[in-house]
Residue, then its C-alpha position, 0 to 999 in steps of 0.5 A: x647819383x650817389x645812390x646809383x654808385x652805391x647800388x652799382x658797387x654792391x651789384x659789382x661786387x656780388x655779381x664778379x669774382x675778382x675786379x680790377x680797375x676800371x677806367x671809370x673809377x674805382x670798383x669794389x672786391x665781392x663782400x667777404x665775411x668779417x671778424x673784427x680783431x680779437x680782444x675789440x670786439x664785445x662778446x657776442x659782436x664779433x662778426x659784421x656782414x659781409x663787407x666790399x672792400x676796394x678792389x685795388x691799394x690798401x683799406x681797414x675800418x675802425x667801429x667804435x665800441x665792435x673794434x677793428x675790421x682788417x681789409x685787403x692789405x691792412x697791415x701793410x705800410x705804404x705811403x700815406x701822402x698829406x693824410x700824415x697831416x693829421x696826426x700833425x694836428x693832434x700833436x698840436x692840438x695835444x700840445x696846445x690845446x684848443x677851448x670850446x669856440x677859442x682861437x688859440x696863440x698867435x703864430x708868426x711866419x718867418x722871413x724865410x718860411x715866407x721867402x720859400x714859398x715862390x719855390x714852393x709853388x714851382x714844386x707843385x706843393x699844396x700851399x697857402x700863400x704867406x707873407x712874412x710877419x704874418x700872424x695867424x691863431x692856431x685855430x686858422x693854422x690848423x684850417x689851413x693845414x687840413x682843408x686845403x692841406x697845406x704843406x707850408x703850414x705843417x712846416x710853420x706848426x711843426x717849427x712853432x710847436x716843436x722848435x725844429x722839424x726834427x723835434x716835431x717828427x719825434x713827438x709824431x712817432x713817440x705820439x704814435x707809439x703810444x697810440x699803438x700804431x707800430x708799423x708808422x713813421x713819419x720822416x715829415x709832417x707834411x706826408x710829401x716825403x714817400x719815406x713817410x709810412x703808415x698801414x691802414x689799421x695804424x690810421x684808422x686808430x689815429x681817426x678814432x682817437x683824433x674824434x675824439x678830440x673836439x676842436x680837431x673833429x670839428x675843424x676836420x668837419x668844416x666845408x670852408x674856412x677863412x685864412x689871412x691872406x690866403x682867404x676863403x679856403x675849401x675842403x679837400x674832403x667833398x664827401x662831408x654832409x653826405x651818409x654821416x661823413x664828418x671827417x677826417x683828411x685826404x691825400x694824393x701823391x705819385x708815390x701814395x696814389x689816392x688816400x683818404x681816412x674819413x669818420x661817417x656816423x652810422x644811425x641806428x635808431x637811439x645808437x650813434x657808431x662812429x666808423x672810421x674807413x681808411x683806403x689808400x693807394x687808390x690809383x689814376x691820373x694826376x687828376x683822379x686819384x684823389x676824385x677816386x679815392x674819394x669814390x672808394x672811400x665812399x663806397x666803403x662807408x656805405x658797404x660799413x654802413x650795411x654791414x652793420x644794419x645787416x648784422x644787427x649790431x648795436x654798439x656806441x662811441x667815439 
């Protein structure tokens, strides 16, 4: 089946001279020629094939070692949704650093991180349910919060690593800043606040630099996970194990439509590349945004993935 859809977007593209959305699902712009931004790419790498982008919201794509390749609206902030979780896991993981297979420190849920959550349900936030005095390892802490992408457990990393959420936000942005992403910020850590902001190009540098990171990408990575008290917990990200997915977050609000930063390994005989493909806005019902994000973000994978067999380029990373 995901062949078909794959086949299916390269015809839609080829084949129509301008796309809009379909009832279906999400469909894909006619292939433009690419050229990476000037001073990332290796000499004599500095075009990919032609690329099919998703026809609505915004997207760019990040290739290890060829640099980054701008798709409609890269440059343009827009909210990003529970995708902003991610960075919230590298300052974490920055800050405390996970070992090979460890688990981390405890962290302790307090009284009234734990008394918000029946309020927290009734909003129609993505949760984990705590209790207080509960202790997790930052390990499950940080399964928690990008699997099932839980908005509490943000908060309750924010708290413990930082002291306040205001503090953590200024770590979020100063960690920004230093990795280049000048059209970010970040006003929470969960991504539930619109007023949180990032452009397709900014993530897509935060996806290449949270690879990585070892723990990081492997929790990005997992299908499930166990939690205390919330117990078996699922990915969010149903693309992982398909065409090199490995990673990295998805995210859905009103206000950001469907989002999605996911890291694919293309295979080119002896060379790894990691690409690492953003699309966000991706529009729907409350119920498929995210199923259609998820689809554009794939179909945009595959088109990276031909694009660079098209083209010949050999290049390496994370």
């Amino acid at each position: 089946m995901l062949a078909l859809l794959a086949a299916l977007a390269c015809l839609a593209g080829f084949a129509v001279a301008e796309l809009k959305t379909s009832p279906s699902g999400p469909v894909m712009s006619p292939p433009v020629k690419v050229t990476p931004q000037a001073g990332t790419a290796p000499p004599g790498q500095e075009q990919l094939a032609a690329v099919s982008w998703p026809a609505d919201g915004v997207s760019a794509a990040d290739i290890s070692g060829l640099g980054l390749v701008a798709g409609p609206g890269a440059t343009r902030p827009v909210p990003i949704a529970s995708v902003a979780k991610l960075m919230t896991a590298y300052v974490v993981l920055l800050d405390h650093p996970l070992p090979a297979g460890g688990s981390g420190p405890d962290i302790t849920v307090h009284p009234s991180e734990a008394a918000a959550y029946p309020s927290q349900v009734r909003d129609g936030d993505s949760l984990v349910p705590v209790v207080a005095g509960e202790t997790l390892t930052e390990r499950e802490a940080l399964e928690a919060l990008l699997l099932p992408s839980a908005d509490n457990m943000a908060w309750i990393l924010a708290r413990w690593d930082a002291g306040s959420q205001a503090a953590f936000l200024a770590r979020m942005n100063d960690t920004a800043r230093r990795l280049g992403m000048t059209a970010t910020s970040y006003t929470d850590p969960s991504g539930l606040d619109p007023s949180t902001t990032s452009t397709a190009a900014d993530q897509v540098r935060l996806g290449l630099a949270a690879m990585r990171v070892p723990a990081l990408a492997a929790i990005a990575a997992m299908p499930t996970a166990v939690v205390p008290v919330a117990g078996v917990v699922g990915n969010y990200n149903t693309l992982l194990g398909q065409d090199g997915i490995v990673g990295l977050k998805t995210g859905s609000t009103q206000a950001a439509g469907g989002c999605v930063l996911i890291a694919a390994w293309h295979k080119a005989g002896a060379h790894d590349t990691l690409i690492v493909a953003a699309t966000f806005g991706q529009p729907g019902t409350a119920q498929t945004i995210l199923p259609n994000a998820l689809q554009a973000g794939h179909m945009l994978v595959l088109a990276l993935d031909r694009a660079l067999r098209s083209s010949g380029a050999s290049v390496t990373g994370p």
